[in-house]
C-alpha positions in Angstrom: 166.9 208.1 195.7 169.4 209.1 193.1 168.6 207.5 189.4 170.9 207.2 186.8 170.0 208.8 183.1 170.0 206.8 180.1 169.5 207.9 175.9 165.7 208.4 176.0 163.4 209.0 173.0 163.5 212.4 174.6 166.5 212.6 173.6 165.9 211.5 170.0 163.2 214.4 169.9 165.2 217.0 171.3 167.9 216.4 168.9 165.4 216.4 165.9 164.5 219.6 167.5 167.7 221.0 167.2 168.1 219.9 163.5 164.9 221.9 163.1 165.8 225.1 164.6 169.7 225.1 163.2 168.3 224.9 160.1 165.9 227.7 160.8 168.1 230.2 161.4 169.7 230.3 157.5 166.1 229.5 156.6 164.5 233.1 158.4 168.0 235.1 156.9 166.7 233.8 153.5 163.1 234.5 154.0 164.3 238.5 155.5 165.7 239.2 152.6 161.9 239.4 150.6 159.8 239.8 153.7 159.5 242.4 156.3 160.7 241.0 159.8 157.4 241.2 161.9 155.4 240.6 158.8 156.9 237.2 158.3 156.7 235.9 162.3 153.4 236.5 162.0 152.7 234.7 159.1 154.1 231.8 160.6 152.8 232.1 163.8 149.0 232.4 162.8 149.5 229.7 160.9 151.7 227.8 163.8 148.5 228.6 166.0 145.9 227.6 164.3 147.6 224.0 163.4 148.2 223.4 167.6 144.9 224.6 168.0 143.4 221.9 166.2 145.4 219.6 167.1 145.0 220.2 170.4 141.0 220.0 170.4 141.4 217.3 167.7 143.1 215.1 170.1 142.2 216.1 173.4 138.6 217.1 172.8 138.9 220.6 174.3 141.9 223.2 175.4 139.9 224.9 178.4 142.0 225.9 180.9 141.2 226.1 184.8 140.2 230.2 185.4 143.2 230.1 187.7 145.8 229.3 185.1 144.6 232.3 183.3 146.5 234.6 184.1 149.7 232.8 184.0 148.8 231.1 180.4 148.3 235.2 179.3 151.8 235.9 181.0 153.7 233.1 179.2 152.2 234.1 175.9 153.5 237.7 176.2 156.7 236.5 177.5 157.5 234.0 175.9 156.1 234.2 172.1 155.1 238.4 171.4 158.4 239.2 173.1 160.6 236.5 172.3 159.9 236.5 169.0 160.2 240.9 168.3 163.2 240.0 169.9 164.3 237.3 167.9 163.2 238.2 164.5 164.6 242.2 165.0 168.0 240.4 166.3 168.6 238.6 163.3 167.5 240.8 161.3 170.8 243.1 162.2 173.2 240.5 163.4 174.5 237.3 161.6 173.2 233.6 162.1 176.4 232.4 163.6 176.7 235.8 166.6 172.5 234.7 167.2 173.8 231.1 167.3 176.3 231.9 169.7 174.1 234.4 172.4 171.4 231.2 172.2 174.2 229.2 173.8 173.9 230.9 177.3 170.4 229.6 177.5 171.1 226.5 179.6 172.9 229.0 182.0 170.2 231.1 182.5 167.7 228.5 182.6 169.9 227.0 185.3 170.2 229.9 187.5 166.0 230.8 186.9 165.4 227.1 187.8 167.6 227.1 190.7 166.0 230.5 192.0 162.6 229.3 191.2 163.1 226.1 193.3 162.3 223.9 190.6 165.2 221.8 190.5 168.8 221.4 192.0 171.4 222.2 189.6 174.7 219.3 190.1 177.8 220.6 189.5 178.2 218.1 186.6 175.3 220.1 185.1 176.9 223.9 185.5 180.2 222.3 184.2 178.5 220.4 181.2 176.8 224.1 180.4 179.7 226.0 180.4 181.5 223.7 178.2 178.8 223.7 176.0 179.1 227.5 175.9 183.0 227.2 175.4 182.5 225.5 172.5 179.6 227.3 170.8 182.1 230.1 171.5 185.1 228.1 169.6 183.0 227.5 166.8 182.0 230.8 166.2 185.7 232.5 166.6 187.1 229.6 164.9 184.8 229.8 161.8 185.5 233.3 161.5 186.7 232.6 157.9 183.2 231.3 156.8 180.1 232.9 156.6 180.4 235.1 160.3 182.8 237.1 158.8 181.2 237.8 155.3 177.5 238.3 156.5 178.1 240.3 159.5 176.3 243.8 159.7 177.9 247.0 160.4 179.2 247.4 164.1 176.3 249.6 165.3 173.2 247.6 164.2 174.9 244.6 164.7 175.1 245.7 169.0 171.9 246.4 168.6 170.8 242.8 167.2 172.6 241.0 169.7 171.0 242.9 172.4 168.0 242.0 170.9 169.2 238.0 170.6 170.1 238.3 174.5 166.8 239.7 175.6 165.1 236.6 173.3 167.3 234.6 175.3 166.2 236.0 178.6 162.7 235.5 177.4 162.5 231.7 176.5 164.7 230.9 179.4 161.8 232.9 181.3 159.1 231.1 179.8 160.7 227.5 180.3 160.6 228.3 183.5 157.4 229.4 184.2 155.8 226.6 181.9 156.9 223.7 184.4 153.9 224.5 186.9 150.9 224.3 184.2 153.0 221.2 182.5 152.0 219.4 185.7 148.3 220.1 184.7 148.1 220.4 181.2 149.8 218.3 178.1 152.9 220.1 176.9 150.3 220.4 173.0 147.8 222.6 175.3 150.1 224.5 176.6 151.7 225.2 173.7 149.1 225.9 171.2 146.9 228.4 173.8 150.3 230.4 175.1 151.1 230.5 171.2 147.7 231.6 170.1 147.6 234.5 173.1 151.5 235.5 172.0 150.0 236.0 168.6 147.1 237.8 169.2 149.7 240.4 171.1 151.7 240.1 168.1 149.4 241.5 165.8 150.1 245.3 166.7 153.5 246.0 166.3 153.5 243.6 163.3 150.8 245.4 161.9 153.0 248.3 159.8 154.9 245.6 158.7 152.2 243.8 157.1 150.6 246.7 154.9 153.9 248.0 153.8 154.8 244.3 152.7 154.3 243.6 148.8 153.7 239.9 149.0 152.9 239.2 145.6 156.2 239.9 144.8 157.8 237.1 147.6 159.3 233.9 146.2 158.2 230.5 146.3 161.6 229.8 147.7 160.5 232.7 150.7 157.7 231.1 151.0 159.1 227.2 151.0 160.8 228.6 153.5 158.2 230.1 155.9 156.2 226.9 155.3 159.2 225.2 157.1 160.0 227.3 159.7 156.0 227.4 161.0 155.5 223.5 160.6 158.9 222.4 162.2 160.9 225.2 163.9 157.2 226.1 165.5 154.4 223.4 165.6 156.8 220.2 165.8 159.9 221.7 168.1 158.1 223.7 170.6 156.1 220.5 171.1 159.0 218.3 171.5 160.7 220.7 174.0 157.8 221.3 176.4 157.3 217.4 176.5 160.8 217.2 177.7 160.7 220.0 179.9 157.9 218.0 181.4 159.7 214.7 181.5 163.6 215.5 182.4 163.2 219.2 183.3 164.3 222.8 182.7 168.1 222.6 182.4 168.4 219.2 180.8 166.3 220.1 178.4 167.8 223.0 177.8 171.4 222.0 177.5 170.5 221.0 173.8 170.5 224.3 172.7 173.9 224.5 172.4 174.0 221.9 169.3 171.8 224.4 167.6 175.1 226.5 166.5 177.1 223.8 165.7 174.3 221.9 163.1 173.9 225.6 161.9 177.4 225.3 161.1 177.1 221.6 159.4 174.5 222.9 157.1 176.5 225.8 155.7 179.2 223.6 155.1 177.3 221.2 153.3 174.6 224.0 151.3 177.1 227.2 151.5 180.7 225.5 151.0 181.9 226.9 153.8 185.3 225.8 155.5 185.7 223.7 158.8 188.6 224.6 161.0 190.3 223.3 164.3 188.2 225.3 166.0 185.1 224.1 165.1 185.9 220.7 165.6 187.3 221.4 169.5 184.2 223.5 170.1 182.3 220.4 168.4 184.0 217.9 171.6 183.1 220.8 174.0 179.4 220.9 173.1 179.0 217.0 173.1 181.1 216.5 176.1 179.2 219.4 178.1 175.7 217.3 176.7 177.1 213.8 178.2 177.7 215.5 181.2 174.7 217.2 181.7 172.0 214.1 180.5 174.2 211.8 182.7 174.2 213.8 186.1 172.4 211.6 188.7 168.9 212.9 189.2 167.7 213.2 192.9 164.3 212.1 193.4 
């Protein structure tokens, strides 16, 4: 039977979500400039797991998992929290906000294609043409606010290959991890699954941010740094990975990950309206391409 899709709450949440994490990324560039880049994901992300923790038990009494789901909870933790987030944090660190932006965009494509080979879901053409415009215009926006802050931030040629091969492999990772976390979100509430595949990335994380850590001279961090980190553990982490793995769970993978393209373009918004920074034709044609492509994609008849 083919159902039409209407504006949800989900839809509400997810774009909340992506208010959250546009504003994140000038948020973390701010906060790397006092605090070492593995030292400060993991002071988010302890923090991030102990809230979900107790939230989950607080509201569902226990976050016990069937011994069977083990493995693949232990799996999606590595995946999609220790490496996403080495990934993510390094990749910043040496690219600018706006290239990061625009490498996040091909998430919806490679969620797509990992759906489609996973058997989770067919993929309509209305949805593979909705994410490619989306990626169009997360592309115009970036080229056509070379003007702004892209072209005064950006690093120096060789580090800044080597962040956005680190932003790609990120990307690889969460697309992975969507994935993989539509089987246990039959089982589980998308707050279980959240909080014990964050808690498990963390405890993986707490090696290689180790170094990090002991050479970092907190004392001398700023309450702005650490306004900052506050922000980025209670919304880009506790209240948007919610949000996304209940919609995973309630419209699927690609849908749900279509929104990630209006993460660029709010990024955008904000340093207009904090950092003065220009608009341009551009931006407002890759604007229509990112809306159009989210239209298209939220209003593709679902088969059921």
């Amino acid at each position: 039977m083919i159902a039409a899709r209407r504006f949800t709450r989900t839809d509400l949440e997810l774009l909340a979500a992506v208010l959250f994490w546009g504003f994140n990324m000038t948020v973390v560039k701010v906060g790397l400039r006092e605090v070492e880049p593995l030292a400060y994901n993991l002071a988010r992300f302890l923090g991030a797991s102990l809230v979900l923790l107790a939230l989950a038990r607080q509201r569902e009494g226990s976050i016990a998992l069937d011994r069977l789901d083990l493995r693949r909870v232990v799996l999606l933790g590595v995946i999609g929290h220790t490496l996403y987030q080495i990934c993510f944090i390094e990749g910043l660190a040496r690219t600018s906000a706006s290239s990061a932006s625009l490498l996040f965009a091909s998430t919806p494509l490679v969620v797509a294609i990992l759906s489609r080979l996973a058997g989770h879901e067919r993929v309509p053409w209305t949805t593979i043409v909705g994410a490619l415009l989306g990626f169009t215009g997360v592309w115009l926006i970036v080229t056509g606010g070379a003007g702004g802050s892209a072209a005064t931030i950006a690093d120096a040629p060789s580090s800044a290959v080597l962040g956005n091969t680190l932003i790609f492999a990120a990307v690889i990772c969460w697309s992975t991890y969507t994935v993989l976390a539509r089987p246990l979100l039959e089982r589980y509430s998308p707050l279980r699954v959240t909080a014990t595949t964050l808690a498990i990335g963390t405890l993986f994380l707490v090696p290689p941010a180790l170094p990090d850590v002991l050479h970092q001279d907190w004392r001398a961090v700023s309450g702005l740094a650490w306004a900052g980190l506050i922000y980025s553990l209670v919304f880009a982490l506790v209240v948007s990975y919610v949000i996304w793995y209940r919609a995973v769970k309630q419209v699927g993978n690609v849908r749900t990950a279509i929104y990630s393209n209006l993460v660029p373009l709010v990024g955008i918004l904000f340093g207009v309206w904090l950092l003065d920074e220009r608009l341009s034709t551009g931006i407002g044609a890759g604007a229509a391409c990112i809306v159009t492509g989210i239209v298209l994609t939220r209003l593709a008849p679902a088969s059921r």
